[in-house]
ChimeraX commands (.cxc) that place a marker at each C-alpha (Angstrom):
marker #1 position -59.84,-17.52,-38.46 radius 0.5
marker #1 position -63.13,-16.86,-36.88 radius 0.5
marker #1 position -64.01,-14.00,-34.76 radius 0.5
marker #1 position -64.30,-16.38,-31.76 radius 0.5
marker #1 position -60.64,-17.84,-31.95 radius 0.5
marker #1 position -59.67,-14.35,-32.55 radius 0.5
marker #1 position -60.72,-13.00,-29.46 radius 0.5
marker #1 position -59.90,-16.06,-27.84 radius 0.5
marker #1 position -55.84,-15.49,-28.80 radius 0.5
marker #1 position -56.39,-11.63,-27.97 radius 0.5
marker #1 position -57.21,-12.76,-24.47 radius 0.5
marker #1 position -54.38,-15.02,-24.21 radius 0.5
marker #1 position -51.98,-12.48,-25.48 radius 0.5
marker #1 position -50.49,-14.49,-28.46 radius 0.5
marker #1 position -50.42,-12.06,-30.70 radius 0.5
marker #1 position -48.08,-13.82,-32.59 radius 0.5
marker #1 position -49.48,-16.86,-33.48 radius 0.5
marker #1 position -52.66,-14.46,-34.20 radius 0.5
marker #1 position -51.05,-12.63,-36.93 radius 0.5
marker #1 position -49.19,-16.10,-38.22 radius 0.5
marker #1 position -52.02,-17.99,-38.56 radius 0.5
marker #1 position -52.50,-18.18,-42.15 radius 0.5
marker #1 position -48.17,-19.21,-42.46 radius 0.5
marker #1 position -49.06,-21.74,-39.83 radius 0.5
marker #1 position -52.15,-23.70,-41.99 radius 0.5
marker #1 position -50.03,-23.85,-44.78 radius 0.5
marker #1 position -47.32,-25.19,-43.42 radius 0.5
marker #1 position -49.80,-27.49,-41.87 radius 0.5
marker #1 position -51.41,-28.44,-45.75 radius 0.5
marker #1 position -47.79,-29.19,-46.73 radius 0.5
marker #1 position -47.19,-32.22,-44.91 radius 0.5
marker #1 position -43.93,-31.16,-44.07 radius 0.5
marker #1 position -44.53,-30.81,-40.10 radius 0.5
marker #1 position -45.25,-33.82,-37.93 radius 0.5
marker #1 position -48.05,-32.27,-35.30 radius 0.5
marker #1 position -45.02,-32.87,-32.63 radius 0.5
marker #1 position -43.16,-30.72,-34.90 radius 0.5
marker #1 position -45.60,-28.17,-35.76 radius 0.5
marker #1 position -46.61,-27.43,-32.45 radius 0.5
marker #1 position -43.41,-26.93,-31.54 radius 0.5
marker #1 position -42.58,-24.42,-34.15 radius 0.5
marker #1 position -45.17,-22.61,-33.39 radius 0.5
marker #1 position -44.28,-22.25,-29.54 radius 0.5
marker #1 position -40.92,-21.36,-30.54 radius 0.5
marker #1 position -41.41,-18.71,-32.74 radius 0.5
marker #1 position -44.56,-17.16,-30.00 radius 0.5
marker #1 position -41.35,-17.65,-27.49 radius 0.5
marker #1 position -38.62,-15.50,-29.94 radius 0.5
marker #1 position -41.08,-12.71,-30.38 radius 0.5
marker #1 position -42.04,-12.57,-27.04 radius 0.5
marker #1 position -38.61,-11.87,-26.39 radius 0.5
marker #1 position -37.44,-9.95,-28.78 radius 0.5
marker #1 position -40.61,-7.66,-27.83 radius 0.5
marker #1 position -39.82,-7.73,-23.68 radius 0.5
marker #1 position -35.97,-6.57,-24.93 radius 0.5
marker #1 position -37.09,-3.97,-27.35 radius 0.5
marker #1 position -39.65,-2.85,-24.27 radius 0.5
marker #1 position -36.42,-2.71,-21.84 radius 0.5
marker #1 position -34.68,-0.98,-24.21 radius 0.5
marker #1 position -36.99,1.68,-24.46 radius 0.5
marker #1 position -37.30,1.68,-20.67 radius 0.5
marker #1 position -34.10,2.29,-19.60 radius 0.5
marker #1 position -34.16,5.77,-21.33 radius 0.5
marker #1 position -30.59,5.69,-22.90 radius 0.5
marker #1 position -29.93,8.75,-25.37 radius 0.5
marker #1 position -27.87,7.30,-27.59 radius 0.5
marker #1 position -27.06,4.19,-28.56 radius 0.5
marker #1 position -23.66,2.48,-28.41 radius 0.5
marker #1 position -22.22,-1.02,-28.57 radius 0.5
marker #1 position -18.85,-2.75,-27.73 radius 0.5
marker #1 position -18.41,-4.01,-31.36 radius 0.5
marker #1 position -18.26,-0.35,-32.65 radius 0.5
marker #1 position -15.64,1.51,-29.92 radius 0.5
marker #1 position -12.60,2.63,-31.45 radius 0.5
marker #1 position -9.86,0.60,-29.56 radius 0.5
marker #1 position -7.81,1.63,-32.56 radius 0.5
marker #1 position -8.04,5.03,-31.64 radius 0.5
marker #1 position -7.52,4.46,-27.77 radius 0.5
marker #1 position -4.11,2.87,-27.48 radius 0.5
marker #1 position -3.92,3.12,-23.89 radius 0.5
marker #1 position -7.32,1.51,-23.03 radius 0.5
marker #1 position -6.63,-2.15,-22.51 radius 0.5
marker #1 position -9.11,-3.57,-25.10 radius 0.5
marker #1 position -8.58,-6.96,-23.62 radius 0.5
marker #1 position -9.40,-6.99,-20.15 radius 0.5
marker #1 position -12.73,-4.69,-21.14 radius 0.5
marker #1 position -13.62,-7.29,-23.62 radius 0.5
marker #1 position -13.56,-10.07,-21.35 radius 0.5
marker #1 position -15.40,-8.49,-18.53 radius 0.5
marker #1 position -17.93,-7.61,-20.88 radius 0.5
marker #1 position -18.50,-10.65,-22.43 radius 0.5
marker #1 position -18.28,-12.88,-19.26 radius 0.5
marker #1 position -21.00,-10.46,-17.84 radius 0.5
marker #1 position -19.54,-11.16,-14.54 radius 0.5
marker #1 position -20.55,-7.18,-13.53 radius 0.5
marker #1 position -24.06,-8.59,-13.26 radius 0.5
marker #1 position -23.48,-11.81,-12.16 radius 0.5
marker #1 position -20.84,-10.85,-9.51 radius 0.5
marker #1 position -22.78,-7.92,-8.66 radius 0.5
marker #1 position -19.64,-5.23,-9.40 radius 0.5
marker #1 position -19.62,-1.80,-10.56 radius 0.5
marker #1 position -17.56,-0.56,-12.63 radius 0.5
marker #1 position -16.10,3.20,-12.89 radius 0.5
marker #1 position -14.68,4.59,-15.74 radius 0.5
marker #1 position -12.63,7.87,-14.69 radius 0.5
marker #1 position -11.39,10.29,-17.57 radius 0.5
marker #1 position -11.19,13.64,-19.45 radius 0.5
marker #1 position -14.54,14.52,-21.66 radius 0.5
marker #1 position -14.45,12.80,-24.74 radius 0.5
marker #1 position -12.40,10.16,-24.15 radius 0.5
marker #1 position -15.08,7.19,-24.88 radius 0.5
marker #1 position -16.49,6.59,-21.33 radius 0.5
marker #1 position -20.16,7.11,-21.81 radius 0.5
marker #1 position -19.84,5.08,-24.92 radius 0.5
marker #1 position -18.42,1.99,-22.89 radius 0.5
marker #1 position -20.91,2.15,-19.76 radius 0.5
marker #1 position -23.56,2.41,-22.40 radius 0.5
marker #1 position -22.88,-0.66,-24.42 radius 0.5
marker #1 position -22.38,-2.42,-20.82 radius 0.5
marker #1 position -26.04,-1.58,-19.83 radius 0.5
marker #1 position -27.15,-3.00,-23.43 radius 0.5
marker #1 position -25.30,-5.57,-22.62 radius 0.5
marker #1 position -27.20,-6.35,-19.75 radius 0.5
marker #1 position -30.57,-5.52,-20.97 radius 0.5
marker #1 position -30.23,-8.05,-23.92 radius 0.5
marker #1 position -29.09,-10.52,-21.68 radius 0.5
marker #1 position -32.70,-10.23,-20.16 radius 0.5
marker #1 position -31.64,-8.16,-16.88 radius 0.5
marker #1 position -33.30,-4.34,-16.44 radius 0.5
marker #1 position -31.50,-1.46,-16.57 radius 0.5
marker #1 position -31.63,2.33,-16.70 radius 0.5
marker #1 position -29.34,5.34,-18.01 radius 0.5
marker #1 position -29.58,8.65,-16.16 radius 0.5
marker #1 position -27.53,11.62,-15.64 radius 0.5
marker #1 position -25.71,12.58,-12.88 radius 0.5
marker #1 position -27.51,15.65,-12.74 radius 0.5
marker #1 position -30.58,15.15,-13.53 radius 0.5
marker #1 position -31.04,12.17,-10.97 radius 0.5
marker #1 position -29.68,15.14,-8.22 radius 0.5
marker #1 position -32.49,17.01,-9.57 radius 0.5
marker #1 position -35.02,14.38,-8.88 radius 0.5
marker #1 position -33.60,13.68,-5.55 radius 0.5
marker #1 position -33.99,17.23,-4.70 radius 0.5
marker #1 position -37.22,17.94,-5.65 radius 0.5
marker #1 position -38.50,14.58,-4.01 radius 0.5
marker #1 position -37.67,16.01,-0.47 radius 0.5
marker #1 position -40.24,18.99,-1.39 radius 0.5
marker #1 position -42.98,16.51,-2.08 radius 0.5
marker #1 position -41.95,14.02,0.25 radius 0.5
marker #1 position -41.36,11.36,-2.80 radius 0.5
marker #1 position -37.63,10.47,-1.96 radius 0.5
marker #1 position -38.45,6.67,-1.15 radius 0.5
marker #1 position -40.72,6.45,-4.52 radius 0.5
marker #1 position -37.77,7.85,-6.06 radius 0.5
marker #1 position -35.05,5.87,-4.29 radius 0.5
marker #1 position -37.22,2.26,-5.04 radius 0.5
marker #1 position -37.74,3.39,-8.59 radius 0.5
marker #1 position -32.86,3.53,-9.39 radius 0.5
marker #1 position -33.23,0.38,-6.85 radius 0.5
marker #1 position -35.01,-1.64,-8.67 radius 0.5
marker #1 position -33.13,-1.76,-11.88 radius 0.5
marker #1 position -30.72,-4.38,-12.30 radius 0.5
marker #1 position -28.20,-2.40,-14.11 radius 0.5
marker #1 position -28.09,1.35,-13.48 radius 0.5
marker #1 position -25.48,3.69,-15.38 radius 0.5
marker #1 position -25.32,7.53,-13.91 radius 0.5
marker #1 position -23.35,9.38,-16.21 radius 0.5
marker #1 position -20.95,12.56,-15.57 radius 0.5
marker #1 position -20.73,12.57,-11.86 radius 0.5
marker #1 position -18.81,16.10,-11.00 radius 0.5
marker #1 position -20.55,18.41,-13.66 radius 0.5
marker #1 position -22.59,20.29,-10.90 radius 0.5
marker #1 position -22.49,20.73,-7.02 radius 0.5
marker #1 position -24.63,18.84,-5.04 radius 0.5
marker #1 position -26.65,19.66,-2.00 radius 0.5
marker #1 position -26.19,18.41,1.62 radius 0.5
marker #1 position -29.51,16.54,1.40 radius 0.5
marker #1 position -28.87,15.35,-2.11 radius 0.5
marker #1 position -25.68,14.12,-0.98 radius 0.5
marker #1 position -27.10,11.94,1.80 radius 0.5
marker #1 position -29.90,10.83,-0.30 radius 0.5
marker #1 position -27.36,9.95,-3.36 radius 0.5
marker #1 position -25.16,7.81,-1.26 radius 0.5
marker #1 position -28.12,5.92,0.56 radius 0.5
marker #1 position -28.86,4.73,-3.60 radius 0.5
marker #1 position -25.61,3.98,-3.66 radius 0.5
marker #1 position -25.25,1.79,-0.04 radius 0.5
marker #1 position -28.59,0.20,-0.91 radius 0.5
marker #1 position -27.12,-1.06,-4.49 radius 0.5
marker #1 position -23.79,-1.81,-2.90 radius 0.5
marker #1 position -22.96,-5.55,-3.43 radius 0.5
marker #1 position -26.66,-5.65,-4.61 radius 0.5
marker #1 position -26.95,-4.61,-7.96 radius 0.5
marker #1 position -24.27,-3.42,-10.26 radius 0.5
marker #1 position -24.15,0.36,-10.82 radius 0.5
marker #1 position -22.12,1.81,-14.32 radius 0.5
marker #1 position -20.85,4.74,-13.17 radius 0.5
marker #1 position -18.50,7.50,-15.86 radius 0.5
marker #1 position -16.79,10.56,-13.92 radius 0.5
marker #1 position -14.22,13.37,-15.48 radius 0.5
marker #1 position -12.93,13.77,-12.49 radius 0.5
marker #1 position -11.06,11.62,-9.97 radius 0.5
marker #1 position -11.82,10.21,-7.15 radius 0.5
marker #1 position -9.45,12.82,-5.19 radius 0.5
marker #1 position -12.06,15.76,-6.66 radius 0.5
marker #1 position -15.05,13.92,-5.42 radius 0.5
marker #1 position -15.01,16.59,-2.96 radius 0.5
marker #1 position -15.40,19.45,-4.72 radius 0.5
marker #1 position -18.85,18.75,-5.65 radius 0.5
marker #1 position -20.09,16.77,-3.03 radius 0.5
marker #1 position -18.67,18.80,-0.63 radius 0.5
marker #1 position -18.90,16.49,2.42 radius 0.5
marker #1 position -15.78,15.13,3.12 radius 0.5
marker #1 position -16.93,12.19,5.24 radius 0.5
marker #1 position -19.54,10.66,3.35 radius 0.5
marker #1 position -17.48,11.67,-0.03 radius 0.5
marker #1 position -15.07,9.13,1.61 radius 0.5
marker #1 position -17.30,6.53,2.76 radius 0.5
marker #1 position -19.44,6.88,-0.91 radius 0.5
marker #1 position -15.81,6.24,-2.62 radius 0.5
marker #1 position -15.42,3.42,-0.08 radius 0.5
marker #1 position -18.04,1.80,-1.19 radius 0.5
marker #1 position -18.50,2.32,-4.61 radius 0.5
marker #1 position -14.67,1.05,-4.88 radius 0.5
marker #1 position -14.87,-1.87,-2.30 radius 0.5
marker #1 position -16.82,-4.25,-5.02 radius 0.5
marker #1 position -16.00,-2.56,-8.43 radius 0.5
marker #1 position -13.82,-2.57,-11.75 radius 0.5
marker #1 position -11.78,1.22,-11.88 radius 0.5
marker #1 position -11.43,1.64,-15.43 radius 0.5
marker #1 position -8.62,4.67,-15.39 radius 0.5
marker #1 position -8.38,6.44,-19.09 radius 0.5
marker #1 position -7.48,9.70,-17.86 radius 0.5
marker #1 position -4.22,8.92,-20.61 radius 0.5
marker #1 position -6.81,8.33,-23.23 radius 0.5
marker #1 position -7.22,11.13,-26.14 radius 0.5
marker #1 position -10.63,12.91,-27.23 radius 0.5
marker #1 position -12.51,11.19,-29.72 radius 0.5
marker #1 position -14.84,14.02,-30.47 radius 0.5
marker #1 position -13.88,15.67,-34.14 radius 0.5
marker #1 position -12.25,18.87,-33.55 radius 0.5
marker #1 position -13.90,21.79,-34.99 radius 0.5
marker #1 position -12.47,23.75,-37.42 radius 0.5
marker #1 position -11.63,28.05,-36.48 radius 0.5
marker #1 position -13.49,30.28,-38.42 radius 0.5
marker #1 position -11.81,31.74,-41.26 radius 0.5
marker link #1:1,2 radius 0.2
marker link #1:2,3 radius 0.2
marker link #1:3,4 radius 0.2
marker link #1:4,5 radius 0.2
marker link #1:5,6 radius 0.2
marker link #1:6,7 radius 0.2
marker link #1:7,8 radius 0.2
marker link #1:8,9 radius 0.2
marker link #1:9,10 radius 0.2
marker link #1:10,11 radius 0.2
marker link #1:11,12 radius 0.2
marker link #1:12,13 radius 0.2
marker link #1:13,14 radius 0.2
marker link #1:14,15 radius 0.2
marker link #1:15,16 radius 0.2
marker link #1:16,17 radius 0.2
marker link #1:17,18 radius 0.2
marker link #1:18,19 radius 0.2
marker link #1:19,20 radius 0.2
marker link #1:20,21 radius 0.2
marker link #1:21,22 radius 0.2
marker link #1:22,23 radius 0.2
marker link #1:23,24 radius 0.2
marker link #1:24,25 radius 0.2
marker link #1:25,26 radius 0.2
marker link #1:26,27 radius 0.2
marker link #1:27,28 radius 0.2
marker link #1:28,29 radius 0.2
marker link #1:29,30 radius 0.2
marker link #1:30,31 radius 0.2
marker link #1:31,32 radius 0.2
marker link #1:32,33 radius 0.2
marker link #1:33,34 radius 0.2
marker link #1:34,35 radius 0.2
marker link #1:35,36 radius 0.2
marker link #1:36,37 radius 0.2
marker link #1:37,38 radius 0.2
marker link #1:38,39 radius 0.2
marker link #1:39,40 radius 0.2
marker link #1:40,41 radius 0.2
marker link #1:41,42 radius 0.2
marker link #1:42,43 radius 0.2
marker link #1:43,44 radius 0.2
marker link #1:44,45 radius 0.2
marker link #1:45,46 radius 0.2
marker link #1:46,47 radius 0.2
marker link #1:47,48 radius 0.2
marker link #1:48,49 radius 0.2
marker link #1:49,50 radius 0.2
marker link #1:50,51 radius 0.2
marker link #1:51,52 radius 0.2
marker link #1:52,53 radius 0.2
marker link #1:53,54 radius 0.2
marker link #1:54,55 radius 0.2
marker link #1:55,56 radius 0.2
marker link #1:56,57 radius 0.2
marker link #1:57,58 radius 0.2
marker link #1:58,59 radius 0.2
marker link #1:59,60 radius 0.2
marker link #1:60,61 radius 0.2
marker link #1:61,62 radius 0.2
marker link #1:62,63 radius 0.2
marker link #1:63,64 radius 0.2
marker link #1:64,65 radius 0.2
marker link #1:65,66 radius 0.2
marker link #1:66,67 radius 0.2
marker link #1:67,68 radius 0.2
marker link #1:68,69 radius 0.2
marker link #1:69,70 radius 0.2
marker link #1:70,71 radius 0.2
marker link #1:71,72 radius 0.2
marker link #1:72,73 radius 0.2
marker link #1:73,74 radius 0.2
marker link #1:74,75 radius 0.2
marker link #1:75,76 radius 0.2
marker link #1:76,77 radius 0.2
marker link #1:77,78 radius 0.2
marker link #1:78,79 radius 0.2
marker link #1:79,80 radius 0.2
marker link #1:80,81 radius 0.2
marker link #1:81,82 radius 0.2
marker link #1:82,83 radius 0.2
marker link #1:83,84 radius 0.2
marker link #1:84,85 radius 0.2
marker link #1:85,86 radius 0.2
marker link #1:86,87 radius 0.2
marker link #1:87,88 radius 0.2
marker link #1:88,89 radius 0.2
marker link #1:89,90 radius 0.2
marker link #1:90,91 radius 0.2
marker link #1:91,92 radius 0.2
marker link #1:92,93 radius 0.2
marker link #1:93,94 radius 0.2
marker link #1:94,95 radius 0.2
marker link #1:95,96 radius 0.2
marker link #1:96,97 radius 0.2
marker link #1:97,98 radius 0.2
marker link #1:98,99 radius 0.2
marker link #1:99,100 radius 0.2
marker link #1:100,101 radius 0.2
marker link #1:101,102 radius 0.2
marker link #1:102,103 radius 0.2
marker link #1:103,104 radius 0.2
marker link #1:104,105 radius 0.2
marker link #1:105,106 radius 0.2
marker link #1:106,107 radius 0.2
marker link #1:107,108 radius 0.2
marker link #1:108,109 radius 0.2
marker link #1:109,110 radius 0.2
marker link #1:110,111 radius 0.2
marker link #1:111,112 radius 0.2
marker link #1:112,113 radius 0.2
marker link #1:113,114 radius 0.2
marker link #1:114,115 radius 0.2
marker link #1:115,116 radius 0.2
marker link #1:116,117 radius 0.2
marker link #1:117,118 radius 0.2
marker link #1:118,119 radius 0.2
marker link #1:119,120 radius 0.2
marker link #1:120,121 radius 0.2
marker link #1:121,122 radius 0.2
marker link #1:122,123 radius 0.2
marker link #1:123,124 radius 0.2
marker link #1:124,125 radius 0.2
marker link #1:125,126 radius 0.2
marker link #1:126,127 radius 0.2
marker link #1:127,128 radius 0.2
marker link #1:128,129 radius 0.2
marker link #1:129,130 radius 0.2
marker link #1:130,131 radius 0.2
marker link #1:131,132 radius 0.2
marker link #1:132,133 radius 0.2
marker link #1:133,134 radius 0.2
marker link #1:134,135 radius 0.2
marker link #1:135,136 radius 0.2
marker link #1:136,137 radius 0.2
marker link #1:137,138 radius 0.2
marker link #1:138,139 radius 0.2
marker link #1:139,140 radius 0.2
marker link #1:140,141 radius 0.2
marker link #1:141,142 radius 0.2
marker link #1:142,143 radius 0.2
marker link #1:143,144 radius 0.2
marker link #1:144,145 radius 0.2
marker link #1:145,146 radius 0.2
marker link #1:146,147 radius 0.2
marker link #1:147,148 radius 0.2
marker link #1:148,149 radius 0.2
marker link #1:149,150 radius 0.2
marker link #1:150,151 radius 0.2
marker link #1:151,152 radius 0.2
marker link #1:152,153 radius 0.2
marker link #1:153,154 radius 0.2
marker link #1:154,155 radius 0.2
marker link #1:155,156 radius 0.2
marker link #1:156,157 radius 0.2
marker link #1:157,158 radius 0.2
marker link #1:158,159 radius 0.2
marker link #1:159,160 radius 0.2
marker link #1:160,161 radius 0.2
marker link #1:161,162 radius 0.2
marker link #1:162,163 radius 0.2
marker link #1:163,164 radius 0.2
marker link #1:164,165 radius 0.2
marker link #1:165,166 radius 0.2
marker link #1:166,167 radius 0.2
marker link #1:167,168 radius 0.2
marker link #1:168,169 radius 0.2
marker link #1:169,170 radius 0.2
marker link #1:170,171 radius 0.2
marker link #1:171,172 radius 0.2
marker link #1:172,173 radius 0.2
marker link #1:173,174 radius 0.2
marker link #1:174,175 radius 0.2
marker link #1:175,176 radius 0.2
marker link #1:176,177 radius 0.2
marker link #1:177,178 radius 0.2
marker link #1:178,179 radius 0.2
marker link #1:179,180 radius 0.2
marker link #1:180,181 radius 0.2
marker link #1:181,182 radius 0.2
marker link #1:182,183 radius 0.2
marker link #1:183,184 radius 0.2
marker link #1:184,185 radius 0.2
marker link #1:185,186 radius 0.2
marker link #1:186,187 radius 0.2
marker link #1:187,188 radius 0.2
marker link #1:188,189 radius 0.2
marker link #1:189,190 radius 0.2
marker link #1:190,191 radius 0.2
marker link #1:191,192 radius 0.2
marker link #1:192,193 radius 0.2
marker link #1:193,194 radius 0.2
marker link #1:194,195 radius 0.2
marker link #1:195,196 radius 0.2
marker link #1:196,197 radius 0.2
marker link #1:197,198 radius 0.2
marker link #1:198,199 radius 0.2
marker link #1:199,200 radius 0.2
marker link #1:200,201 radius 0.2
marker link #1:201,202 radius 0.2
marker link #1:202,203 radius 0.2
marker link #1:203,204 radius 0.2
marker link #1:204,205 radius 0.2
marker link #1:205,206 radius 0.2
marker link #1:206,207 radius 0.2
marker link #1:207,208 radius 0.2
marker link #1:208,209 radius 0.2
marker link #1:209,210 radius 0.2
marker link #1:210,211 radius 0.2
marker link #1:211,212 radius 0.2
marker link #1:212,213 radius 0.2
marker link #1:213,214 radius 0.2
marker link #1:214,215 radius 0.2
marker link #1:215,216 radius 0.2
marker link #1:216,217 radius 0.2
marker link #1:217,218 radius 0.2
marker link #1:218,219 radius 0.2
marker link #1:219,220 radius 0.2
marker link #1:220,221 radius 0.2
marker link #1:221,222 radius 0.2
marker link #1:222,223 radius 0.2
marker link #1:223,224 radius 0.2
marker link #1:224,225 radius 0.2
marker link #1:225,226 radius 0.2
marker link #1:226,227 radius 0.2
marker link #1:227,228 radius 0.2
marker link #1:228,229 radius 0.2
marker link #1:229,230 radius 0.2
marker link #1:230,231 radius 0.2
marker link #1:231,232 radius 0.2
marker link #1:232,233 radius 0.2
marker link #1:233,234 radius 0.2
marker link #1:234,235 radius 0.2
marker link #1:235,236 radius 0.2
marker link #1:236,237 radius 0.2
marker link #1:237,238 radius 0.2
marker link #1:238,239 radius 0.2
marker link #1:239,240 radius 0.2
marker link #1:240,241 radius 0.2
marker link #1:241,242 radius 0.2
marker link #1:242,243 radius 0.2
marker link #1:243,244 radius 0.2
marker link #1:244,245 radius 0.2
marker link #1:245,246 radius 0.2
view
């Protein structure tokens, strides 16, 4: 391949068929390919990698710790989680297509973050955005957008993902102005977009951290109005016990 040609698939961004070029002639030489074919093969394959490239991209975007998927959760080890309703909501993807969120309420341990987590892969593979954040550090963002006057940068930035997941809601108090600017995120998403939410506490102790009783109750309202309640408050820890010190 000449310089020229080079530059001239650099510019068109097919970086692909760039780097298979060589594979391409020979297959070419061997008389194997009708051009119909050929061609063809070649846009496919520029297609798959583009794709597999945008995923890996959305993957990376969506800032998620750790990685977990549904074909690796312990059901075994969960008993009272009912494996087959999960199983079909996740694999209908009807959160995203339905728009629905889904809340999974529980003691620490117990598997939730591992479940929201492979729902948001879920999502992302199936070619929708998404992003993982933590309950408290999207309050601290919130907060320290009203100092510099960012709060609709912020809230347009959660809004605009397709799948969000906030993680361990009730782990610290929140504010009076975080509270109003957390449930305007959530009324915004509401019905919109799809929002994977994991809490140790129930929705009864909402309260406690939020400390506003009226918009605690209209947030719960909300979030509850279009949304699958996963309860596995029965469910055991799945975190190895560590051993006393001897």
């Amino acid at each position: 391949m000449n310089e020229e040609l080079a530059g001239k698939l650099k510019y068109l961004r097919l970086g692909a068929l760039s780097a298979q070029w060589n594979e391409y002639l020979k297959l070419a030489a061997q008389g194997n390919f009708s051009h119909a074919r050929l061609l063809t093969h070649v846009i496919d394959e520029e297609y798959r990698i583009r794709r597999d490239n945008a995923r890996r991209l959305r993957l990376k975007r969506a800032h998620i710790p750790e990685t977990f998927v549904m074909e690796t959760f312990p059901f075994d080890r969960q008993p009272k989680l009912n494996r087959k309703m999960i199983l079909a909501l996740y694999d209908s993807l009807e959160y995203m297509t339905a728009s629905r969120n889904i809340i999974w309420l529980g003691p620490t341990g117990c598997g939730k973050t591992g479940l929201a987590t492979s729902f948001l892969i879920q999502a992302i593979q199936q070619g929708y955005t998404g992003r993982y954040v933590l309950f408290a550090e999207l309050i601290d963002q919130l907060y320290q957008s009203v100092a510099d006057h960012s709060e609709q940068k912020v809230l347009k930035r959660y809004l605009a993902c397709d799948c969000l997941h906030i993680d361990e809601i009730g782990y610290v108090e929140v504010e009076p102005v975080q509270v109003g600017l957390f449930f305007t995120l959530m009324h915004k998403r509401h019905k919109n977009k799809p929002t994977l939410i994991t809490s140790n506490l129930g929705f009864s102790e909402w309260d406690a951290f939020l400390k506003n009783a009226h918009l605690t109750a209209a947030l719960i309202d909300r979030l509850t109005e279009n949304s699958h309640v996963i309860n596995m408050k029965g469910c055991r820890s799945l975190r190895p016990k560590r051993k006393p010190n001897t």
